[in-house]
FILUMTOR-415933 format. One record per residue (C-alpha): residue in three letters; x negated, y, z. Coordinates in Angstrom, 1 decimal. Each point is the difference from the previous one (the first is absolute). Example, Ala and Ser with C-alpha at 12.3 -4.5 7.8 and 13.67 -1.06 7.14 Angstrom:
site residuo->ala&u->-12.3&v->-4.5&w->7.8
site residuo->ser&u->-1.4&v->3.4&w->-0.7
***
This chain:
site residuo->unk&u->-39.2&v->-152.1&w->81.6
site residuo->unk&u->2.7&v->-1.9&w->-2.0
site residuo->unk&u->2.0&v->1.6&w->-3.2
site residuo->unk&u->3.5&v->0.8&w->1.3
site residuo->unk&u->2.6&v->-2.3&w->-1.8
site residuo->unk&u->2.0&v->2.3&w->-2.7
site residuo->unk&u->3.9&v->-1.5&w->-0.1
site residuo->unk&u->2.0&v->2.2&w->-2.2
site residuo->unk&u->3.1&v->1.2&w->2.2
site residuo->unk&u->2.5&v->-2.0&w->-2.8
site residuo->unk&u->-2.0&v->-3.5&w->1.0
site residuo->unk&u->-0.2&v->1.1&w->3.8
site residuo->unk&u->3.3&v->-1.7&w->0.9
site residuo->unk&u->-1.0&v->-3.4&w->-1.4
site residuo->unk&u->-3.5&v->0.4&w->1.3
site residuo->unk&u->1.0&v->0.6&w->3.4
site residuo->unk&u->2.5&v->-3.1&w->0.1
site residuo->unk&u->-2.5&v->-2.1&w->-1.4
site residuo->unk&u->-2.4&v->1.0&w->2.7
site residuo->unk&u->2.3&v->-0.3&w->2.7
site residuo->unk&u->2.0&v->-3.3&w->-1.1
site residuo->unk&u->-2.1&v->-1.9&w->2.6
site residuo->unk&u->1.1&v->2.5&w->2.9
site residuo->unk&u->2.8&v->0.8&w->-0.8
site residuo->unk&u->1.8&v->-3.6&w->-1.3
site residuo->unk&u->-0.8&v->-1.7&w->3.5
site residuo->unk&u->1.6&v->2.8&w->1.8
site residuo->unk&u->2.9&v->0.1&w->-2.3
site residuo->unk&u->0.5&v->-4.1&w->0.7
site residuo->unk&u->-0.2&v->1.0&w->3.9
site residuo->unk&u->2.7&v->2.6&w->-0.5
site residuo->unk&u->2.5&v->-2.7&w->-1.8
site residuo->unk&u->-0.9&v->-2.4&w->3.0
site residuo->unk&u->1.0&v->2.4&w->2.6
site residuo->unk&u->3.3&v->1.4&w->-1.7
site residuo->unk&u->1.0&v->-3.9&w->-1.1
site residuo->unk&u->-0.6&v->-0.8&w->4.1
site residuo->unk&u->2.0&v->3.1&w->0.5
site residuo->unk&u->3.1&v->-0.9&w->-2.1
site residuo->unk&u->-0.1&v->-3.5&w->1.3
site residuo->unk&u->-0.1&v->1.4&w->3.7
site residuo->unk&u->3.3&v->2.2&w->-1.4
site residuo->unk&u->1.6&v->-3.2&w->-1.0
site residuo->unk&u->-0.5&v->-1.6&w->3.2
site residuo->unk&u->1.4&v->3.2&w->1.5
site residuo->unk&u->2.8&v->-0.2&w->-2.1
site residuo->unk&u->1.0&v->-3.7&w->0.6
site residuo->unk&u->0.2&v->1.1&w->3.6
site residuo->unk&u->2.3&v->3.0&w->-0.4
site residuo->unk&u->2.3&v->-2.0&w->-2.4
site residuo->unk&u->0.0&v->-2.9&w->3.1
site residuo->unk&u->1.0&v->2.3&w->2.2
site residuo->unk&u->2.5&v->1.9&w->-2.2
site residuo->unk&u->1.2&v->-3.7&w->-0.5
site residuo->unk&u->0.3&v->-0.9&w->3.8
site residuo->unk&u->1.6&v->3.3&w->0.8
site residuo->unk&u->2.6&v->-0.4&w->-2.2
site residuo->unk&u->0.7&v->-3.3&w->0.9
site residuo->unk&u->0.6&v->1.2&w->3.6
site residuo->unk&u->2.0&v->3.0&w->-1.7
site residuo->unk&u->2.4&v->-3.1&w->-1.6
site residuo->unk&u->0.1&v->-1.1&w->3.7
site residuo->unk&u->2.3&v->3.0&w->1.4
site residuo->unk&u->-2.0&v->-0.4&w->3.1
site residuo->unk&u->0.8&v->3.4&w->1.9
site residuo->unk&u->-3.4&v->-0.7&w->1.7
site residuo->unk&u->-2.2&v->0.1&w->-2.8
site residuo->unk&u->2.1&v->1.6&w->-2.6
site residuo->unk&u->-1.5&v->3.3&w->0.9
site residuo->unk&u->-3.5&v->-1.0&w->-0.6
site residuo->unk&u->0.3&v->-1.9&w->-2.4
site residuo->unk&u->0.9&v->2.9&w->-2.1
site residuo->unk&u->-2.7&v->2.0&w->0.7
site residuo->unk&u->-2.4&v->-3.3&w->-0.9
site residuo->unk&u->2.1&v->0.1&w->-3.3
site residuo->unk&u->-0.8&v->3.7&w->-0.4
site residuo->unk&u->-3.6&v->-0.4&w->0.9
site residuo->unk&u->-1.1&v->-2.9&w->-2.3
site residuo->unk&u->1.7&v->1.4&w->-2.7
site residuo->unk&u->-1.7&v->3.5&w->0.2
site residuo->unk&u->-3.1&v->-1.8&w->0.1
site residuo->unk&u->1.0&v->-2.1&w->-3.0
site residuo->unk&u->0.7&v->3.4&w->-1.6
site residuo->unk&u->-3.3&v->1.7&w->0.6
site residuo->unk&u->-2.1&v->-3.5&w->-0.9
site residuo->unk&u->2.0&v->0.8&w->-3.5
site residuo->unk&u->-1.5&v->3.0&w->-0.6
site residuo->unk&u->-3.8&v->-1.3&w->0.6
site residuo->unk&u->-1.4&v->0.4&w->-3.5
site residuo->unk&u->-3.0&v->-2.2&w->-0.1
site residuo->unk&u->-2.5&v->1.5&w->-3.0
site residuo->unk&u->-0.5&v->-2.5&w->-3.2
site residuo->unk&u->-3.0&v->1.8&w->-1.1
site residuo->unk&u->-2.6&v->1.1&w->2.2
site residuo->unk&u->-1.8&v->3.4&w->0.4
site residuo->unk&u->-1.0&v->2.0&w->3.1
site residuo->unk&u->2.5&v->2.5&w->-1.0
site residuo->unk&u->3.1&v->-2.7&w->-0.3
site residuo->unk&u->-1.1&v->-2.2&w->3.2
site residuo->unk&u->-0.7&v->3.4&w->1.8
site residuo->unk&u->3.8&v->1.1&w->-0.3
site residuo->unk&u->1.2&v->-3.2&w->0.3
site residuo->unk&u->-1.7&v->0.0&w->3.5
site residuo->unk&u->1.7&v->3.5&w->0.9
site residuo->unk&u->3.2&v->-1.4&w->-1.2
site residuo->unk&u->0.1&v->-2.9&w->2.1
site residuo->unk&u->-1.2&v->1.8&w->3.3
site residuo->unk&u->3.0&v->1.5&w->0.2
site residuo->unk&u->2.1&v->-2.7&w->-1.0
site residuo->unk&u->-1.9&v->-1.9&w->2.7
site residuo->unk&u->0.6&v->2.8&w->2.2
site residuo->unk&u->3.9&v->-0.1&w->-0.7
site residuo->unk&u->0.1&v->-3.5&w->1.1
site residuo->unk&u->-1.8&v->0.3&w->3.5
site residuo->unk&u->2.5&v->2.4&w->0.3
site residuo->unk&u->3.0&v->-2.1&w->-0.7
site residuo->unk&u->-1.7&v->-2.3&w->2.0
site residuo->unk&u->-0.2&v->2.7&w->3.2
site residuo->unk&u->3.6&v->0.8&w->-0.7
site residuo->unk&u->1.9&v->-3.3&w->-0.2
site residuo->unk&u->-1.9&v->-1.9&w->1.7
site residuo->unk&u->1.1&v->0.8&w->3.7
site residuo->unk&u->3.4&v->0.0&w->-0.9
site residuo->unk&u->-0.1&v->-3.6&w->-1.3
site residuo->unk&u->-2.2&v->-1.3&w->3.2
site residuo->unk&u->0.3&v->-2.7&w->1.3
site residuo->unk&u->2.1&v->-1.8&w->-3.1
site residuo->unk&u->-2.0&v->-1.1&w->-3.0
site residuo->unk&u->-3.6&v->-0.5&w->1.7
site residuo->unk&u->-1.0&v->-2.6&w->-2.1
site residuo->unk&u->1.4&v->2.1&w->-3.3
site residuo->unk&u->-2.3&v->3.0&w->1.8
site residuo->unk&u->-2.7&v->-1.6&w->0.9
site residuo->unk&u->-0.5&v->-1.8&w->-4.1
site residuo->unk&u->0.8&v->3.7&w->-0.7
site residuo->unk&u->-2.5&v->1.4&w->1.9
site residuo->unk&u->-2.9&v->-2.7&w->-1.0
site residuo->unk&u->1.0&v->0.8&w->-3.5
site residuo->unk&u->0.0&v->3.6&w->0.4
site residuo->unk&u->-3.8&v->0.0&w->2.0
site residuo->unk&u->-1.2&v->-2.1&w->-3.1
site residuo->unk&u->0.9&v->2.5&w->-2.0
site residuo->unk&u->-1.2&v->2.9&w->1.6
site residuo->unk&u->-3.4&v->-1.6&w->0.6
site residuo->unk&u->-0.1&v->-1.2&w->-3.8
site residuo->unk&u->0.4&v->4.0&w->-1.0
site residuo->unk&u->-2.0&v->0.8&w->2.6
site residuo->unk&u->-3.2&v->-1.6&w->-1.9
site residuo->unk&u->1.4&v->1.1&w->-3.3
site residuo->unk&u->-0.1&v->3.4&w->1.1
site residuo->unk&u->-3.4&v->-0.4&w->1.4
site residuo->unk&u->-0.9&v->-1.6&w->-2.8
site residuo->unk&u->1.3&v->2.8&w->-2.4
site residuo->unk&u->-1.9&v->3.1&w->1.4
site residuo->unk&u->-3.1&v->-2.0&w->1.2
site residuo->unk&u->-1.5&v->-2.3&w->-2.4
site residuo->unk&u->2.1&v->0.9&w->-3.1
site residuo->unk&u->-1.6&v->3.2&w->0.5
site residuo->unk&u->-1.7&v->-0.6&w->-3.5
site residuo->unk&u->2.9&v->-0.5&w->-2.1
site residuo->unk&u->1.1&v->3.2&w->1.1
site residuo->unk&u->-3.5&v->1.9&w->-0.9
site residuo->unk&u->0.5&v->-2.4&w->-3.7
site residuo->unk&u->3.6&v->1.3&w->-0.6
site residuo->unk&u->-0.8&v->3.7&w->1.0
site residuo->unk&u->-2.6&v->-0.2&w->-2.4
site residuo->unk&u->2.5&v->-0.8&w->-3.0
site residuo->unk&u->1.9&v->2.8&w->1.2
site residuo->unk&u->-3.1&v->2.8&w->0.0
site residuo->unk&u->-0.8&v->-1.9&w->-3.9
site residuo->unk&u->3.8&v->0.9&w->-0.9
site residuo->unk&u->-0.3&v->3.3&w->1.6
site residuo->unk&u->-3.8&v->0.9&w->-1.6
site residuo->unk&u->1.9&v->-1.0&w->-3.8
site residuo->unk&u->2.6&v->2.6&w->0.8
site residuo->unk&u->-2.5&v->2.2&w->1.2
site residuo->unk&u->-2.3&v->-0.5&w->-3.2
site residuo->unk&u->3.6&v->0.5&w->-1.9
site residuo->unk&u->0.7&v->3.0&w->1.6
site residuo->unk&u->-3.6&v->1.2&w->-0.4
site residuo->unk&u->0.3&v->-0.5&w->-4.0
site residuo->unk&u->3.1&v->2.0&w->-0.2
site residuo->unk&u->-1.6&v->3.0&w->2.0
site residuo->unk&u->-2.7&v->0.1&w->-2.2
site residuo->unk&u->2.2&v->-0.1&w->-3.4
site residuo->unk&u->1.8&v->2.6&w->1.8
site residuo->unk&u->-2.7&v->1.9&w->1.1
site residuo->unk&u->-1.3&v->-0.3&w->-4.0
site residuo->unk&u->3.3&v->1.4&w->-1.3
site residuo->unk&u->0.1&v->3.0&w->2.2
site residuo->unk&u->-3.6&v->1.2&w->-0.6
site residuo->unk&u->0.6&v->-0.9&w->-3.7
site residuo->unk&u->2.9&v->3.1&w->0.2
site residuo->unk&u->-2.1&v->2.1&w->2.2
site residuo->unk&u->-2.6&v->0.0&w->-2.4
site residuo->unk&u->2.5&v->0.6&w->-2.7
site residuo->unk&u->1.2&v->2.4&w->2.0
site residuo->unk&u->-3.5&v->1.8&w->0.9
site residuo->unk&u->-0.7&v->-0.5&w->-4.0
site residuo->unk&u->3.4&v->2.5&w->-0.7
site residuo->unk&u->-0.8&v->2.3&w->2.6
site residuo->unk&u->-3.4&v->0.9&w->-1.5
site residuo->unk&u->1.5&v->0.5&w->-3.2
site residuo->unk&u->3.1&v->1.7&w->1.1
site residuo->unk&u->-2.7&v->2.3&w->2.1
site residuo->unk&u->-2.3&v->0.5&w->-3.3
site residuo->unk&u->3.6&v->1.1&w->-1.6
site residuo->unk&u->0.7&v->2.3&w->2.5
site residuo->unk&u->-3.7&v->2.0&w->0.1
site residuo->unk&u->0.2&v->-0.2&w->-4.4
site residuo->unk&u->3.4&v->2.0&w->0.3
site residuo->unk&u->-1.5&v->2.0&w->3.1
site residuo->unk&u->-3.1&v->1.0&w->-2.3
site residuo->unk&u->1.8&v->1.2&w->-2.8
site residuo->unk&u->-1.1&v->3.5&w->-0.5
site residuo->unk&u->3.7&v->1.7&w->0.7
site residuo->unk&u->0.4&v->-2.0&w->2.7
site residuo->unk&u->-3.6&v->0.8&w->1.3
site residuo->unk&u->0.7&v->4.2&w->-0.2
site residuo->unk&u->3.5&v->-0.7&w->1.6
site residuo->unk&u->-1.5&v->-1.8&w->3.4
site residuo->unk&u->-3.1&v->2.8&w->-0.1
site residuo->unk&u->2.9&v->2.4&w->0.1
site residuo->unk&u->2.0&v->-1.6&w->2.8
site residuo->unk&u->-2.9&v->-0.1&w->1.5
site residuo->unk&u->-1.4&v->3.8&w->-0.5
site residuo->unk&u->3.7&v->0.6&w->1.2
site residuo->unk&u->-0.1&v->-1.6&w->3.5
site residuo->unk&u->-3.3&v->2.1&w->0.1
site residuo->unk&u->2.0&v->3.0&w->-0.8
site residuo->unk&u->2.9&v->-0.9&w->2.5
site residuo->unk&u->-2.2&v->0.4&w->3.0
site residuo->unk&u->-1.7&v->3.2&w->-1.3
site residuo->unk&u->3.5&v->1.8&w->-0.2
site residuo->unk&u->0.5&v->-1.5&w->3.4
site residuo->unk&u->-3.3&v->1.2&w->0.9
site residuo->unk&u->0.8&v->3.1&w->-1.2
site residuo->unk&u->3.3&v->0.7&w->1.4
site residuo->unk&u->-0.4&v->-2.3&w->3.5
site residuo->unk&u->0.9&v->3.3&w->2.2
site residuo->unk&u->2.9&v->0.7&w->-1.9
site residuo->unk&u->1.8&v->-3.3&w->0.7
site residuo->unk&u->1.8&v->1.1&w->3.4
site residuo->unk&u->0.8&v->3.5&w->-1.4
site residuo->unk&u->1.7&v->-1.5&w->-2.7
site residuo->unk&u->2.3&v->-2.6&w->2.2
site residuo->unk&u->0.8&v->2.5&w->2.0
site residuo->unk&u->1.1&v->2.6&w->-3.1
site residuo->unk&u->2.1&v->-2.9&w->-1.3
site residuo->unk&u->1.8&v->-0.3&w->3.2
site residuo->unk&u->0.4&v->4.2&w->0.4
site residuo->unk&u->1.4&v->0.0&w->-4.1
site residuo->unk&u->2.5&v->-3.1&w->0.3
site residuo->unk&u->1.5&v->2.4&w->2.6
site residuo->unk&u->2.5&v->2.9&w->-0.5
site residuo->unk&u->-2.6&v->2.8&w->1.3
site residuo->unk&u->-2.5&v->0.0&w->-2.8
site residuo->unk&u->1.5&v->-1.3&w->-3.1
site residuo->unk&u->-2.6&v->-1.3&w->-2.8
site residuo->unk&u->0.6&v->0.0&w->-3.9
site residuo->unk&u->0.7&v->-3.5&w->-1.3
site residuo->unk&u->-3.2&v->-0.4&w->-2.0
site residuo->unk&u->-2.4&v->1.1&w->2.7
site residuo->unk&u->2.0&v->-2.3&w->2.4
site residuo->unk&u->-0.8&v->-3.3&w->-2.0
site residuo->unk&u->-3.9&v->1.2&w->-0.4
site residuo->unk&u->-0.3&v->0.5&w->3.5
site residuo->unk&u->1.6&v->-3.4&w->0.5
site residuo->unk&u->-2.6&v->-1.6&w->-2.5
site residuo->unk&u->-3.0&v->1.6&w->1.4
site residuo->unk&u->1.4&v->-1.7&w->3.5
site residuo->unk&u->-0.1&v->-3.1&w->-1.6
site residuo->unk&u->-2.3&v->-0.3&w->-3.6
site residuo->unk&u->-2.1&v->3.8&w->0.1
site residuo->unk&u->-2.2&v->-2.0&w->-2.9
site residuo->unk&u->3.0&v->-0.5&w->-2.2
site residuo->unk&u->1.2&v->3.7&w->1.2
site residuo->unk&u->-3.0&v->1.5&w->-1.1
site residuo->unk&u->-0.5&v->-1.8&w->-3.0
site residuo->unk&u->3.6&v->1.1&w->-1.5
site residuo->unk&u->0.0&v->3.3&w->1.0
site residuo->unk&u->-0.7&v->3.0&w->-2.1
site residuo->unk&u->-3.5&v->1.2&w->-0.6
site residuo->unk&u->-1.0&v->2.0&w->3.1
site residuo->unk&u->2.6&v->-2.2&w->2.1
site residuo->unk&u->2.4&v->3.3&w->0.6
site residuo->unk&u->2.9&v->-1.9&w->1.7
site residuo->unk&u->-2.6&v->-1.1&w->2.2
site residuo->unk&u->-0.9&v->3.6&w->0.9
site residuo->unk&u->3.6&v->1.4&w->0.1
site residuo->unk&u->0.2&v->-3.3&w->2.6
site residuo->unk&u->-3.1&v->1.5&w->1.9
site residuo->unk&u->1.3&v->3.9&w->-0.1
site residuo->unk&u->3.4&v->-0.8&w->1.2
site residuo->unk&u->-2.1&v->-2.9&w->3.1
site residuo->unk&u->-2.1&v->3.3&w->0.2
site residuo->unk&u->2.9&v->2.1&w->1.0
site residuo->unk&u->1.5&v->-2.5&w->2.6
site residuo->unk&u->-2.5&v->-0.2&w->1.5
site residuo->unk&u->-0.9&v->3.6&w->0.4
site residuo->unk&u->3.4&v->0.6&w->1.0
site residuo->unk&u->-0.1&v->-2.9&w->2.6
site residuo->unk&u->2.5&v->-2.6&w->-1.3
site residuo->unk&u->-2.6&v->-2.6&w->0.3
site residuo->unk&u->-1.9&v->-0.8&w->2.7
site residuo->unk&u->-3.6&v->-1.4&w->-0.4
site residuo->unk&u->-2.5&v->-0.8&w->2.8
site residuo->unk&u->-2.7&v->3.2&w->-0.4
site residuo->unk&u->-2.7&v->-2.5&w->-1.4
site residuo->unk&u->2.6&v->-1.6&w->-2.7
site residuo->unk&u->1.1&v->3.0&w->-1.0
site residuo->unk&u->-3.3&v->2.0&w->-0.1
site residuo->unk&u->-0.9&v->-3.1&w->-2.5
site residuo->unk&u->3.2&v->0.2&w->-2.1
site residuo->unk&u->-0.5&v->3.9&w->-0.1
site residuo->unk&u->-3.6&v->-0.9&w->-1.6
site residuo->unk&u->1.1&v->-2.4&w->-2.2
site residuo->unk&u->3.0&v->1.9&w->-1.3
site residuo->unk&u->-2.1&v->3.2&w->-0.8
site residuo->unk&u->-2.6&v->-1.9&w->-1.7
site residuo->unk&u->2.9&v->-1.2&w->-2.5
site residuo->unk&u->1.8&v->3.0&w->-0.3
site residuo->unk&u->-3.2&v->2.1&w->-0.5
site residuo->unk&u->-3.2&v->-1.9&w->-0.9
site residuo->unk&u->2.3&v->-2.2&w->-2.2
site residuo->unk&u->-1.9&v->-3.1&w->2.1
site residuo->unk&u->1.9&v->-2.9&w->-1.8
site residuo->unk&u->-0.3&v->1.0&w->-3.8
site residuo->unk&u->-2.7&v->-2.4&w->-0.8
site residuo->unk&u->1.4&v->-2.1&w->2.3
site residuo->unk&u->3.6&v->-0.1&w->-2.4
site residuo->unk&u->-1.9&v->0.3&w->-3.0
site residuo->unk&u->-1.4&v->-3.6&w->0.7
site residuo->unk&u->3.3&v->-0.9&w->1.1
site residuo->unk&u->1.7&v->1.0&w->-3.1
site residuo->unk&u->-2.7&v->-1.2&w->-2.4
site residuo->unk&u->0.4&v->-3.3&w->2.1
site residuo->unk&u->3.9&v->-0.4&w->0.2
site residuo->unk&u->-0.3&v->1.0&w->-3.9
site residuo->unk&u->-2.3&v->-2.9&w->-1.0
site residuo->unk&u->1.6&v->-2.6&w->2.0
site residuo->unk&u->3.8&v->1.2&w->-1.5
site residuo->unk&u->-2.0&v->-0.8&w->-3.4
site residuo->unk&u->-1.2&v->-2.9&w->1.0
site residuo->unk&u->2.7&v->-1.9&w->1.6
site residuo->unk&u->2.5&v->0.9&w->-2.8
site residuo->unk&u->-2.5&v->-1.6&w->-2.7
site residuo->unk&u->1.5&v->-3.0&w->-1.5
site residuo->unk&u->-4.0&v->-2.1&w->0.3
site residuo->unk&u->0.4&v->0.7&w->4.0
site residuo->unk&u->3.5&v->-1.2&w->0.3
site residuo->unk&u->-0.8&v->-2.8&w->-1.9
site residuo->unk&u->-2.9&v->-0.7&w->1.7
site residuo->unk&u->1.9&v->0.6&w->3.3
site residuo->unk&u->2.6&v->-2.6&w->-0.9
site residuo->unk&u->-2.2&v->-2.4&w->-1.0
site residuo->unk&u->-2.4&v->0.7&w->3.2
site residuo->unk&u->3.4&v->-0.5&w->1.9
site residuo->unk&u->0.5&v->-3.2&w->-1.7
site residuo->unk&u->-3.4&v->-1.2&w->1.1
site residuo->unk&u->-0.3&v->1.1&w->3.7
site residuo->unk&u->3.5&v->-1.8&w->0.6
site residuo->unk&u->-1.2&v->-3.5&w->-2.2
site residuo->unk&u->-3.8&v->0.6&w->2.2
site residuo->unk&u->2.3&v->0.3&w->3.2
site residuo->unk&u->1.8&v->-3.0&w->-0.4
site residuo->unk&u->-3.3&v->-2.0&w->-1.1
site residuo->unk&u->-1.9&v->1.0&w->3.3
site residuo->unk&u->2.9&v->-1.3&w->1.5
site residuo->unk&u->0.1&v->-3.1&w->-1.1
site residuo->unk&u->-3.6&v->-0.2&w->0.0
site residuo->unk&u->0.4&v->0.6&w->4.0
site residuo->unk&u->2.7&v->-2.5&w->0.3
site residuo->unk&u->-1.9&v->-2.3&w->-1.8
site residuo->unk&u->-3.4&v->0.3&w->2.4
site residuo->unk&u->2.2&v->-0.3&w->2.7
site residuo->unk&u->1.3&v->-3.0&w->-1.1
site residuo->unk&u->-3.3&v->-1.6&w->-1.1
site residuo->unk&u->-1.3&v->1.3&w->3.4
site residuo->unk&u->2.5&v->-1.7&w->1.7
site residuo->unk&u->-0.6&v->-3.1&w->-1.9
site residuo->unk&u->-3.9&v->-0.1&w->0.1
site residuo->unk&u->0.7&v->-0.4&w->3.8
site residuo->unk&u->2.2&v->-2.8&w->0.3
site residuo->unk&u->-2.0&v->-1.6&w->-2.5
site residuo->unk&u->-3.0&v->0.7&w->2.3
site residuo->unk&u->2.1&v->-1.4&w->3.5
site residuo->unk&u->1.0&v->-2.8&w->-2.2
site residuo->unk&u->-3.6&v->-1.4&w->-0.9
site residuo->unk&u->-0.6&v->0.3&w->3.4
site residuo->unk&u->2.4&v->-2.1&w->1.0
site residuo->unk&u->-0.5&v->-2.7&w->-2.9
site residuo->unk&u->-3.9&v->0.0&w->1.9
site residuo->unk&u->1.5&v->-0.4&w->3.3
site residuo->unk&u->1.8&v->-2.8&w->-1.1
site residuo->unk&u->-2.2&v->-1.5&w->-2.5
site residuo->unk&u->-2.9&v->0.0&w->3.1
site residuo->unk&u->3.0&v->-1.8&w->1.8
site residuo->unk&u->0.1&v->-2.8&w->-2.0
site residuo->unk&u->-3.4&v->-0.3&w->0.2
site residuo->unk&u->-0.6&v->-0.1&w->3.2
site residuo->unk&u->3.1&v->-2.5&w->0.5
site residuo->unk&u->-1.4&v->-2.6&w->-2.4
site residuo->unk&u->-3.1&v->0.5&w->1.9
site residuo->unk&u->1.7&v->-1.1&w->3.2
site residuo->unk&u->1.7&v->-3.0&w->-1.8
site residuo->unk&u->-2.2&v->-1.3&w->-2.0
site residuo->unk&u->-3.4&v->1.0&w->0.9
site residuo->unk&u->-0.9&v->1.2&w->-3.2
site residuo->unk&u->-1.0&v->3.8&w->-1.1
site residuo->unk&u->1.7&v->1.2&w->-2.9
site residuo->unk&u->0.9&v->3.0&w->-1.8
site residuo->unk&u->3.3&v->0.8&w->-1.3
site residuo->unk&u->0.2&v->1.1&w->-3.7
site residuo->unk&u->2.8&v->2.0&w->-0.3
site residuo->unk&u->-0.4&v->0.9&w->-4.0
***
């Protein structure tokens, strides 16, 4: 099996001309033959409308009221004719593409003057037959003359059109290459920032862990933590109490069974925060019990009603308090807990530290995203640049597979 023939794509122009000079230069001369036969059969048309503008006018100068009439309309005729002959561009250079739209163009110029023709014609009948008739033999000339041209053009020319359309994929595979280039650069500079990117965000995240580990900091979030743990053991602890409790609030804020200010706000705060509640109070929580006495008492006395299973519960739970002091290790965690994290987050080291970790977790934020905008971007690009080497293969096999039809000859494009 042969080598393939390697023609870099900036010699494949020349290369291609060169090998199809021999085609395409006969065909070319055949083409200039066939529009010169053309033009000359437009003269002849011409000289026959100008005749017959000529004669008509003559019989205008007349006066005859026979043919003044007709005459007229010849006049009219041969001088649209003239007009549309006028407008026939024949091409200088040639090419598929020019000969191509010059063929378009004069079909419906043609078409105009058989037309014309249909039109005027009966109306100048019978005057002027030997002015119609030279018309007429003009006119068939030159149908028949573009009649071969056109045949001419989308038969045998056939080549020059596969030729020229393969300039046009070589212009369009250099803009493609071009375009290619400039995606990748792109592509460069956005995975050059994204790595910068990445490259901050590791050190803004070291940052933020050295400030999280210092040991303040470290004794702060064990607290919050032991706290949270503490939160659901005082709502553990107190779970049956919740619905007694709303319902007290509702019973005191009324003018039946007034409450004392202070006991008022507890009971509001061990509604919302009973951690924080319990935590502040007094050793041996006695608001909290004055609370429960006074929730004891309505209660008994029936101002609140309870389902028997809730308020057999809340009974329970409210004697354990009240007698078996149930939540004093409970609060003494609590207030060891609250204690150590007022310390704590009143040290000037933690609110350093927490403006500084601020600082950090708002510059990390911003540089993830970035970071994300940045992989979407180079995402985005990767797969253009991927569709776009696909297409510079589809074309590239294109141009192969043209020169082998032209020439005969097996290459391989070499695009770089």
């Amino acid at each position: 099996m042969s080598e393939k023939l390697e023609i870099p794509l900036k010699d494949f122009r020349k290369w291609l001309e060169q090998e199809t000079r021999s085609t395409l230069e006969p065909l070319e001369t055949d083409a200039k033959n066939l529009l010169d036969n053309l033009e000359s059969r437009l003269e002849d048309l011409e000289a026959a409308c100008e005749k017959l503008l000529e004669d008509a006018e003559k019989e205008i100068q007349k006066g005859s009221r026979k043919t003044y009439r007709r005459s007229r309309v010849a006049c009219k005729f041969a001088s649209n004719v003239l007009d549309a002959i006028d407008k026939v561009a024949i091409p200088v250079q040639m090419s598929y593409e020019r000969l191509s739209a010059f063929c378009d163009d004069y079909e419906r110029i043609s078409v105009a003057i058989e037309r014309e023709r249909a039109r005027y014609y009966p109306q100048i009948s019978p005057f002027f037959i030997i002015d119609r008739r030279r018309v007429d033999v003009a006119l068939k000339r030159a149908i028949d003359s573009f009649k071969e041209l056109q045949s001419f053009s989308s038969t045998r020319y056939e080549d020059a059109k596969t030729v020229e359309e393969s300039f046009s994929i070589v212009d369009e595979l250099r803009d493609l290459l071009g375009e290619l280039e400039r995606m990748r650069e792109r592509k460069k500079r956005v995975d050059s920032r994204r790595e910068a990117a990445e490259k901050k965000i590791a050190d803004a995240s070291r940052r933020s862990e050295q400030i999280r580990s210092t040991g303040e900091v470290v004794e702060l979030d064990q607290i919050k933590r032991d706290i949270e743990e503490l939160r659901k053991e005082v709502k553990h602890s107190m779970r049956y109490l919740q619905k007694p409790f709303l319902k007290f609030r509702n019973l005191v804020q009324g003018p039946g069974y007034p409450l004392p200010l202070s006991e008022a706000k507890e009971l509001g705060e061990y509604l919302t925060n009973p951690f924080k509640a319990l935590a502040t109070e007094e050793e041996g929580y006695p608001i909290l019990k004055e609370i429960l006495r006074k929730l004891q008492d309505a209660l008994a006395q029936g101002k609140l009603k309870l389902k028997t299973a809730r308020l057999r519960k809340a009974e329970k739970q409210i004697n354990d308090i009240l007698r078996k002091d149930a939540l004093t290790g409970v609060q003494n965690r609590c207030r060891e807990a609250y204690s150590q994290k007022l310390r704590l987050s009143t040290s000037e080291v933690i609110a350093m530290s927490q403006t500084n970790l601020s600082k950090v977790q708002d510059n990390l934020r911003n540089l993830q995203q970035k970071k994300k905008l940045h992989d979407v971007r180079s995402a985005a690009l990767g797969e253009n640049i991927a569709k776009t080497r696909e297409k510079i293969e589809s074309q590239r096999k294109k141009m192969e597979e043209i020169a082998l039809e032209l020439t005969a000859k097996d290459i391989q494009l070499v695009l770089s």
